[in-house]
Structure formats: structure tokens, C-alpha cells
N, C-alpha and C positions, 0 to 999 in steps of 0.2 A: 518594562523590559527594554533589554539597549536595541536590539531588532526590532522594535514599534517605531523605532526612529528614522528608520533608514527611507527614502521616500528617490523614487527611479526616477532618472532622467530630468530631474529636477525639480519635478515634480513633490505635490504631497498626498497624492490620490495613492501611492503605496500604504503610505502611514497610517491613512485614513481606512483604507480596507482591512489592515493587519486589525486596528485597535476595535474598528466594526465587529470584527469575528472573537474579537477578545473578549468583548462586550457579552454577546450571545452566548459565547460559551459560560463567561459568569451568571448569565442568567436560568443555565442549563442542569447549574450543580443540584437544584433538588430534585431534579428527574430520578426514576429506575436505573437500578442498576443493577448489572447481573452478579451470576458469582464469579466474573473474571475483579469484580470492586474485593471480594476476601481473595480472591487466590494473593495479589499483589499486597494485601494487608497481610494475610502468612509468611511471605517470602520478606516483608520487611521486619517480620519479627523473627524469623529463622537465621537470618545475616546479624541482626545486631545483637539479639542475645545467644548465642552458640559458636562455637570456634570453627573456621574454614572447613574442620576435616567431618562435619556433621552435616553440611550445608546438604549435599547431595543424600542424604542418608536418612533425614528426620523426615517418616515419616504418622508421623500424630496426624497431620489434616493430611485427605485425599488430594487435596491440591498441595504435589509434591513439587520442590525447584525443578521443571526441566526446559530451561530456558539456558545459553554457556554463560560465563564466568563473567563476561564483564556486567551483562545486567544483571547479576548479583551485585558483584560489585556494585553497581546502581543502586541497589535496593537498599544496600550497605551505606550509601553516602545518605539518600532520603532519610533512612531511621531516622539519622544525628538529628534531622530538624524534626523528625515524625514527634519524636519524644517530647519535645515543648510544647506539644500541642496536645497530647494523649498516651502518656506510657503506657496504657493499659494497650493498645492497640498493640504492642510489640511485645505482646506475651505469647509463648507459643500454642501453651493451653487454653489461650481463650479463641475456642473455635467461633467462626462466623461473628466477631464480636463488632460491635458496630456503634458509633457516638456520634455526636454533632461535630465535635471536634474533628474525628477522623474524617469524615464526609467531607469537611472543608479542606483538608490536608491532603488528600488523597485529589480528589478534583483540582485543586492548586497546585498541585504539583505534575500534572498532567498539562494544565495551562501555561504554567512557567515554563515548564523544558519545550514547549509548542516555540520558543524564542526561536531555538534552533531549528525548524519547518520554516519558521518567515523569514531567517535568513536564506537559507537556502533556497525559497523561492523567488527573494530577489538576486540573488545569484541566478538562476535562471532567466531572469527578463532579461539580464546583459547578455544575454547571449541569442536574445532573439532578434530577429531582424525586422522591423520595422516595414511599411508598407506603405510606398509612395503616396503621396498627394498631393501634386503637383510637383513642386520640385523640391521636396520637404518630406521629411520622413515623421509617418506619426503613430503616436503612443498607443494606438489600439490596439495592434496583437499581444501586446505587454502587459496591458491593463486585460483583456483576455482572459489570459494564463495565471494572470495575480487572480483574479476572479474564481477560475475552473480548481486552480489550488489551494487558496486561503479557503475559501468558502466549500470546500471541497464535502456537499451531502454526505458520503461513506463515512468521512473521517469525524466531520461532527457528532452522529449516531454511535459510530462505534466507540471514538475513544471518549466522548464529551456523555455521554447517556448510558450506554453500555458499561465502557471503562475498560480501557487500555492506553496503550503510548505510542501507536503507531504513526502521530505525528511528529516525535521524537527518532523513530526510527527513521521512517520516509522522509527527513529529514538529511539525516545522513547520505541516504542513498542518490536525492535529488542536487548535494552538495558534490557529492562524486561525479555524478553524473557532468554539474556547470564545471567543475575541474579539467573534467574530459577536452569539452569545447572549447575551454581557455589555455590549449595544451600544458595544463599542470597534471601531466600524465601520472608522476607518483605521491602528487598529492590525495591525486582522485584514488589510485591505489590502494595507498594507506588508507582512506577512507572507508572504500570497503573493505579492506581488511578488520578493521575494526567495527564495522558492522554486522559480518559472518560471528563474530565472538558475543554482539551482542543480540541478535536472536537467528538462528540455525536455518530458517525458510526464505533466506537470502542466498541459499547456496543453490537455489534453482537457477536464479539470472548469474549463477557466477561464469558458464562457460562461456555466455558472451564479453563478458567482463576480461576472460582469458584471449579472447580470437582479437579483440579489439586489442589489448592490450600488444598482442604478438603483433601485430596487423600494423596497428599506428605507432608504436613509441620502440620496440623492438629494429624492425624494418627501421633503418633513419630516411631512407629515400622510396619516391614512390615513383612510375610512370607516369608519363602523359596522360595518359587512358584510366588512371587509379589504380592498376595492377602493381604487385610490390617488385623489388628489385630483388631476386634473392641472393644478390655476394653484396647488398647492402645491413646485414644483421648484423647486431650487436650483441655478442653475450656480455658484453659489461653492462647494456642496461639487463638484457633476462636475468643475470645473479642478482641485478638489485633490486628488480621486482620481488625475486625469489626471496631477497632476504627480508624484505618489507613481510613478506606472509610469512616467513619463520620468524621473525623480533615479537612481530603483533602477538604469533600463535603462542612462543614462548613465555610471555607476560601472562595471555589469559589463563596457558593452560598449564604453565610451567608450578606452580603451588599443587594442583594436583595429581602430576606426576612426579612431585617430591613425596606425596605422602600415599602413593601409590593407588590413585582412586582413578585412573582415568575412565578404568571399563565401567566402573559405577555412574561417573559423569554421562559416557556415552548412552549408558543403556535407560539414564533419565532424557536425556537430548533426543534418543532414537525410539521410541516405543513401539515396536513391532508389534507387541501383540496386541496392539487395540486394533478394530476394526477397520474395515478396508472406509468404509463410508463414515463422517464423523457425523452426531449427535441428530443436528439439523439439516442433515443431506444439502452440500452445497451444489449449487446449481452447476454442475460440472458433466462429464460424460458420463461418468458412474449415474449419475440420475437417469440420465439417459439408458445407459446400459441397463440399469435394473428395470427400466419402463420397455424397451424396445429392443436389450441382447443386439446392438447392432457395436461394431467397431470401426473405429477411423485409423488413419493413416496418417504417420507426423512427416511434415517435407521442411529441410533447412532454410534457414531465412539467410538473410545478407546484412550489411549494415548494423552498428552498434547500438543505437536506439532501440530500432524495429525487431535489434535481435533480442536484446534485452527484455525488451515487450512479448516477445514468440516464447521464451522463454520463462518465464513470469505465467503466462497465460496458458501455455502448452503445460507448464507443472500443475494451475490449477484444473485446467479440464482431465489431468489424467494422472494426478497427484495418489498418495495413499492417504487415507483418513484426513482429506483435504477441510480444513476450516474457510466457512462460506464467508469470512473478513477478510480471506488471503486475496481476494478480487481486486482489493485496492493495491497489491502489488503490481498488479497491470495498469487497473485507470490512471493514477498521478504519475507514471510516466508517459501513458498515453496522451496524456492533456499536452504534454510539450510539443507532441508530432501537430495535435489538433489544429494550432494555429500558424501550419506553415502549408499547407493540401488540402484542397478540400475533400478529395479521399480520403486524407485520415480526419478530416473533422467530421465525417460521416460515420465511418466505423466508431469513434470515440462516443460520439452521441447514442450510437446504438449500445455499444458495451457498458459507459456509463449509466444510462437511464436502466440496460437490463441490470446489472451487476448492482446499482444502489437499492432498485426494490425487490431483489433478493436479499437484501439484509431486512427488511420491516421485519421479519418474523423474530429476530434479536429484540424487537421491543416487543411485547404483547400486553403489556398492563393498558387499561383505559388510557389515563392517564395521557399517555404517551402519543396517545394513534392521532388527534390532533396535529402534534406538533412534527410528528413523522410527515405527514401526507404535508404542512405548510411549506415544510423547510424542502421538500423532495420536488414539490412543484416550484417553488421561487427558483432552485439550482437547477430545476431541467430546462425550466421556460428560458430562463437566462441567458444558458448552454446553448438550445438553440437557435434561440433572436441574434445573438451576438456573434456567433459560427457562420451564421446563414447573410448576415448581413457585412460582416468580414469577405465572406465567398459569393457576394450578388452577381458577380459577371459570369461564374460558373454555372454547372449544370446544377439542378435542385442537389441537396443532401443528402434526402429520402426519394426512393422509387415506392411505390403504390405499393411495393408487400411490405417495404420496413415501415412505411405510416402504419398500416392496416395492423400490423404485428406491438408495433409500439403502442398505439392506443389500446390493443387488446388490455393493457396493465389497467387499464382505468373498471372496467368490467369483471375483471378479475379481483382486484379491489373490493369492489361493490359486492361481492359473492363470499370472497373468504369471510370479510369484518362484517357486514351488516343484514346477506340471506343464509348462510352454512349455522350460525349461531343458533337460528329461531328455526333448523328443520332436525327433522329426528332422526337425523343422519350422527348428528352433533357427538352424539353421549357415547354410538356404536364404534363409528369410525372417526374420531376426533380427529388423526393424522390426515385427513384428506386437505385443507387449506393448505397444509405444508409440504405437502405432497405437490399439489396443482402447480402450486410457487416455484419449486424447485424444478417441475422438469417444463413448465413453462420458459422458466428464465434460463433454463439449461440448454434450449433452442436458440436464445437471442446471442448468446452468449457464443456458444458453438460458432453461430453465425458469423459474428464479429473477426472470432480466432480463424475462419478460415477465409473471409472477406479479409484481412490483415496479410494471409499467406498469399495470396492471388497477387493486392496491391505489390508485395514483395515482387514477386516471379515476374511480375507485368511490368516494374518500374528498369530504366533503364539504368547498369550499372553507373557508379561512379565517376567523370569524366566523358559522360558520352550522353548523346541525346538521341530520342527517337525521332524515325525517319516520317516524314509527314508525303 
């Protein structure tokens, strides 16, 4: 891949990490896989054999399209190659059907579009700043962040084990994001624009994506102080943000409201009537809610990162039938703030470590649980020798209850996988492991999101510094 090539700062310690993880993931392909591996095997036989106006409509497998138009479209380009590898694969009768072929096909094709993640994660290192030594600026918050993102535990499990493409999407969004800092305001735009079309759970961080946008590229002038000018606005840029989201929207969505299917599309995109809590109860406040009937309070955040993240994290704690993978819509952009605060390398490590072993219950064959507990320990320890040794002049990371809290994972560990199994609790109330998990991690998690709101409210605005 032409992104395995790119190596920062002149470096080839980029290159090197990208191809490491590339490695790993090749060697990941005969792991378990869930039934998110047939959903995306249906939807690439749905698009290649049946004509546009069926796509929302066929429903033969229970895994119906409700994902928007452009990752259709995706699935539509994958066929072309899926077919040389196993046309049976792209039949739409063949439910659950599964071959050596397809397993290769389907795993490689999740690896390859991963190109698009490691560019855009070194698109990110240019925009981090570097941290004196002596009178020289050096590569370690950079190599960091390549680290905390290439190597990123959540994303390996989910999309490399599991199976999905969320390093193809997070991708995207991470590229908007370096566009942002690099004031390529409508490119990052456009970016997301075309990211909302291709999976719908990006429309949670979109108002910060709007305030930022009003805020920084709207406004052409700011104050001294970071406050905006307000007889400095441009509605010549606002139309052309405007029209960037009506061109994007008109491509994805303009074919089905020629053939008058939009509410059909919507009502696959929006499914109301599944259940308020999904499958595997993600560790969100719902879990909480259903253990303790208690309610929180959401308070505004500031700043386009942090908002993005408040955003991102406030949809999953209080999401509807939230899916417990939507977690990494917070961490990989958390990981950026990580290495610039040590307040936010503290929260990051807490959210991280709770938010990744909330996904263990996504693997549960044998098989798996080795390679779970190696790869989750290598990327926490990592996390935070490298955080903590980044922030040595600071105050510690952790205070005595988030050590005490975060080790509890180790013990709880120890309880679901190797004493719950052999007691005769097991066969009556099987859901209790998953139960403990979720509104365990539902605690660290909470914690993180409202440790994150405080850092907000307590950091001094824009242009101004606290008084000592």
C-alpha cells in the first residue's frame, strides 16, 4: 500500500509501525468472526447482483442494507474484485455462506482500505507539536499518537477479528479533522460530508463539526482574547459550506429520490423500533440506568476537538440502542488531545483501557481470549509507560481511586473467563459476565465523560491564561 510508505519527519519509524500493524492484522485473518463478517458478505451480493432500486428493499437475510448510499456504493466497487475470488459469495440466496476464498477477500479488503487510516494518521502527526529537548524538537509525541492510532487495541479486535471497517471510516474522520488544523476548512468539510453518507453514527459529532465550522472559517477575523468578530461573517463562505452538504447529499441521495425510495432508505438508516439498549448492552448510562435508575445531566463543551469528543461520548452514554464499538468514535480522537495535557492523557488512558475491555465480550470463542488479553495488555502498558514518561514533570496520571478502579479489570477478568464458568450460577444466569462488564466499564467510562467536562469548564478559554 502507497500509505505504508510515507514515513514523518524523515524518519522511517512511520513506515515501520504502519507495516508492523499490517503484519499483525495478516496474521489475524483466521481468527472468529462475528455475523457482522455475513452482514457485509450480503450487502456485497445485494449491490452487485440486483438493480439500485432493490438495494434498500431485499430483504431475504435479516441483515438488511441500513447503512447510506455511499457504503453501498462501497460494497458495489468490492464485488467487482469479490467475484474473482468467489462468485458464489455474491449470491443473494446463499445465506450465511462462507469459503476460504471469501475469508481471504473479505479480511483483505478491510486491510487494504486500512491505507486510508495510516494516511490519515500521519496527516495527524504534522500537526502535532513536538516537545523540546534542549533546543531541538523531538519525534516523541508523534511517534505516540502513530502508536496509540496505528496500533489502536479497539480497532484491531473490532474490525481485524470481529470484522468491520471502522478503520476505513475513522479514517476519514481523522483526515477532516488534520484538514481542520491545516486550515483546509472545506476540504475537512467535504470530508465529512462524505463521511455522514457513508455510515449515519457520525451525525452525533456533526454539531461540533457545525460550531467549529461557524466559529473558525465563517467568522474571517477573531479577537485578541479568541472571541469572534460578529460584522466579520461571511455568508459567501456559509453558502459554500452549505453547498458542499447539498452536492455530497445530492450524489448519495439523489438516485433515491429519483426513484422515490427516500422514506424506505430512511426507515433502513433509522430503526426505531429496535430496542432502547442493543444486543450486548454497551457500557453506556443505560447500563447504568437499568442497574441504578439514576440520571445525569449534559453541560456544553468549548473548543472543536473536546467538542467533538463531548459529542462522540455524550451520544454514546446516552445514545438509543447504542452499539458497545461506537466507543471508538471517542478514543481515536481522544488519542490526539492525549499527547498534548497531561489531563487529557489521564482521562484518555482511563476511557481507553475502560472502553477496550468492554469490547472482550465481542470475542468469546477460546480460541480468541489469549490473543485478546496479549494484544490489550501490550496496548495498555504501552499507553501508559509512554503517556506517563511523555508527562514525567507532571503530576502522576492516576490518583489512588482510578489505579484501584483500573486494576479492578484484572480481577474481573479472572472471574468472568476462568471462576463464573465452573460455578453453577453458569447454566441459570449465564448473562451475569456480561452484565458485570457492562455496568463496570459503564462506571469508568461515565467517569472519563464527566472528568473530560470538568477539564472543559476548568481550562482557560482561548487566548487567555489562568491567573497564578
Amino acid at each position: 500500500m502507497a500509505a505504508l510508505g510515507i514515513a514523518t519527519g524523515g524518519g522511517n519509524w512511520f513506515s515501520a509501525l504502519a507495516l508492523g500493524v499490517t503484519l499483525l492484522k495478516c496474521l489475524l485473518i483466521p481468527t472468529y468472526h462475528s455475523t457482522d463478517f455475513e452482514v457485509h458478505r450480503n450487502w456485497l451480493a445485494i449491490t452487485h447482483s440486483l438493480p439500485i432500486s432493490q438495494w434498500y428493499y431485499e430483504a431475504t437475510s435479516e441483515w438488511t442494507l441500513d447503512y447510506p448510499p455511499f457504503f453501498a456504493w462501497f460494497e458495489y466497487a468490492l464485488s467487482h474484485v469479490a467475484k474473482y475470488f468467489d462468485q458464489e459469495m455474491l449470491n443473494v440466496r446463499n445465506l450465511n455462506y462462507s469459503s476460504s476464498r471469501t475469508l481471504l477477500f473479505q479480511r483483505f479488503s478491510v486491510i487494504f482500505t486500512d491505507a486510508l487510516f495510516v494516511y490519515a494518521v500521519h496527516e495527524c502527526c504534522k500537526c502535532i507539536d513536538g516537545k523540546k529537548a534542549g533546543k531541538e524538537l523531538t519525534e516523541k509525541p508523534k511517534f505516540i499518537l502513530s502508536v496509540l492510532l496505528l496500533w489502536n487495541f479497539g480497532l484491531l479486535i473490532v474490525d481485524h477479528i470481529h470484522f468491520q471497517y471502522n478503520g476505513f471510516l475513522s479514517g476519514l474522520m481523522l483526515l477532516s479533522i488534520a484538514r481542520f488544523f491545516q486550515k483546509r476548512h472545506m476540504e475537512g468539510a467535504f470530508l465529512f460530508a462524505v463521511l455522514l453518507h457513508f455510515k449515519h453514527i457520525y451525525l452525533y459529532v456533526a454539531p461540533a463539526y457545525g460550531v467549529y465550522l461557524l466559529r473558525s472559517y465563517c467568522f474571517t477575523a477573531n479577537k485578541p482574547d479568541g472571541s469572534i468578530r460578529w460584522n466579520s461573517f461571511s455568508f459567501v463562505r456559509l453558502i459554500s459550506l452549505g453547498l458542499i452538504v447539498f452536492l455530497v447529499s445530492a450524489v448519495s441521495l439523489g438516485p433515491f429520490l429519483a426513484l422515490n425510495q427516500l422514506p424506505q432508505v430512511f426507515s433502513r438508516l433509522f430503526p426505531f423500533k429496535r430496542g432502547l439498549c442493543h444486543a450486548y448492552w454497551a457500557p453506556n448510562f443505560w447500563a447504568l440506568y437499568s442497574a441504578l435508575d439514576k440520571v445525569l445531566s449534559v453541560i456544553g463543551p468549548r473548543g472543536f476537538l473536546r467538542c467533538l469528543i463531548l459529542c462522540a461520548l455524550s451520544s454514546f452514554m446516552f445514545g438509543w440502542h447504542v452499539h458497545e464499538k461506537a466507543i471508538l468514535l471517542a478514543v481515536l480522537p481522544m488519542s490526539l488531545l492525549s499527547v498534548g495535557k497531561a489531563v487529557d492523557a489521564s482521562i484518555f488512558l482511563i476511557l481507553t483501557t475502560t472502553g477496550h475491555y468492554s469490547l472482550f465480550p465481542l470475542l468469546f470463542t477460546a480460541p480468541e481470549l489469549p490473543i485478546k488479553i496479549l494484544l490489550m495488555l501490550l496496548f495498555t502498558i504501552y499507553s501508559i509507560s509512554s503517556l506517563k514518561t511523555l508527562f514525567r514533570k507532571e503530576k502522576p496520571l492516576f490518583n489512588w481511586m482510578e489505579t484501584f478502579y483500573l486494576l479492578g479489570l484484572g480481577p474481573l477478568e479472572v472471574f468472568c473467563e476462568f471462576v463464573f464458568p465452573f460455578t453453577s450460577w453458569n447454566l441459570k444466569y449465564p448473562f451475569i459476565p456480561l452484565l458485570l462488564t457492562s455496568v463496570y466499564c459503564a462506571v469508568g467510562i461515565t467517569y472519563a465523560w464527566f472528568k473530560l467536562y470538568v477539564s472543559v469548564l476548568t481550562d482557560p478559554p482561548v487566548g487567555k491564561t489562568k491567573k497564578h
